[in-house]
N, C-alpha and C positions, 0 to 999 in steps of 0.2 A: 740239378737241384742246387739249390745256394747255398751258405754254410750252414753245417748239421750240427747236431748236439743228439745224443742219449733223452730219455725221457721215461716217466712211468704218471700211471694216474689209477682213477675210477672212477665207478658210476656214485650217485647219489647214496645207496645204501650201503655200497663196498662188494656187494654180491658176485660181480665184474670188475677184475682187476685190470690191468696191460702195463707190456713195456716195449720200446720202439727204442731200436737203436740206430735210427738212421730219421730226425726230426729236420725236418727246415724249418730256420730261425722265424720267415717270411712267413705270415698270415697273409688268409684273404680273408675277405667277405664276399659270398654270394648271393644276392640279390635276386636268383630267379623264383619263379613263384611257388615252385615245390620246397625248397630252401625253407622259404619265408610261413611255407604251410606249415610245415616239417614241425620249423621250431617258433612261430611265432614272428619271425624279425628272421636279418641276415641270418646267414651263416657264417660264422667266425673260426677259419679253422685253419691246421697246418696240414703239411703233406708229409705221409712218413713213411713212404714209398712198401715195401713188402716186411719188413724187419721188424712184423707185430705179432708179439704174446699175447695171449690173451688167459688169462684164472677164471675160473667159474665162466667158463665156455657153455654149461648146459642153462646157463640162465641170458643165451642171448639168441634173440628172435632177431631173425632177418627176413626185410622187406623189400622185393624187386619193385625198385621205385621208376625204372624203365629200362631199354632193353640194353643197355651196357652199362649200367650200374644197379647196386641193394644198398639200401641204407639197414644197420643193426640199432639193435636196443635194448637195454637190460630188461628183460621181462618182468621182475620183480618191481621196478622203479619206476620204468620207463624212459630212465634218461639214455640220451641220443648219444649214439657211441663210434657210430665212422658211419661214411661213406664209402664204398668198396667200388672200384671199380672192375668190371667181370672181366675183362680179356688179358689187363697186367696184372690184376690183381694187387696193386694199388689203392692204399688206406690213404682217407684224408679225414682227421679225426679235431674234433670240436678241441680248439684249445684252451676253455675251460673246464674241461678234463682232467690237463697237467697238473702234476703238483706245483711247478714251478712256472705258470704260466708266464708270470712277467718277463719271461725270456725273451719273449716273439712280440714282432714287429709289424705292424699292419702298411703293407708294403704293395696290396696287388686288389683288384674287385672284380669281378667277373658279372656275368648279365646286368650289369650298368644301364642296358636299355630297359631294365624290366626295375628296376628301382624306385618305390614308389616316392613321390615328392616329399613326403611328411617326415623326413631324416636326412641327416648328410653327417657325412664323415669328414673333418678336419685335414688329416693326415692327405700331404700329396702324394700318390699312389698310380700305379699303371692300372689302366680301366680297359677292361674287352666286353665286347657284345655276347651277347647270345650264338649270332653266325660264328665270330668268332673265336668262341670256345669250342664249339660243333667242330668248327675246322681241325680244333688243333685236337681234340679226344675223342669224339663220336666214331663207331667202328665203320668204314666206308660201305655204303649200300652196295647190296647185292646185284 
């Protein structure tokens, strides 16, 4: 991971609190089509590796969005709260969540081949495919 910082945030209502003590500075956008479902447009988030609290745990619903990741959600709100992935157990959580979002850097994109034409990102940034991302996280077939 690159340089870390601390962090806390919530959901839209406050219902769902968190705090991550291990943040990378480095945003991505994800581009692939569940992402873009998920939330409408990219997904803009940081990685905060396993070092996440969460408050008002009983108001968050999780959703096996495939088989080595769930994405959560405040049940109350419905706003979009991490991406989990099942085998490290690794959070990558929306970084307008933070309180202090202006910290983070949009520095990385991922499914770039799945990106639809009708936006583009300024920032020059390291771009991976679909293949690979699969390469570098999907858990290896049985």
């Amino acid at each position: 991971m690159s340089e870390t910082v601390k962090g806390h945030g919530n959901c839209l209502c406050g219902a769902v609190s968190f705090t991550v003590g291990d943040i990378s500075k480095n945003m991505g956008a994800c581009h692939c089509d569940t992402c873009r479902k998920w939330g409408g447009g990219p997904f803009l988030a940081v990685e905060c590796g396993t070092d996440v609290t969460f408050g008002g745990e009983d108001n968050i619903s999780v959703f096996n969005s495939s088989e080595w990741a769930q994405r959560g959600f405040c049940k109350q709100c419905g706003t979009h709260l991490f991406y989990r992935l099942l085998e490290s157990q690794e959070y990558i959580l929306p970084a307008g969540l933070f309180a202090d979002d202006e910290q983070f850097q949009l520095d990385h994109q991922v499914f770039i081949d799945q990106k639809p034409s009708n936006y583009c990102f300024s920032n020059d940034t390291k771009n991976m495919t679909g293949a690979e991302v699969f390469a570098m996280y999907a858990p290896p077939a049985e």
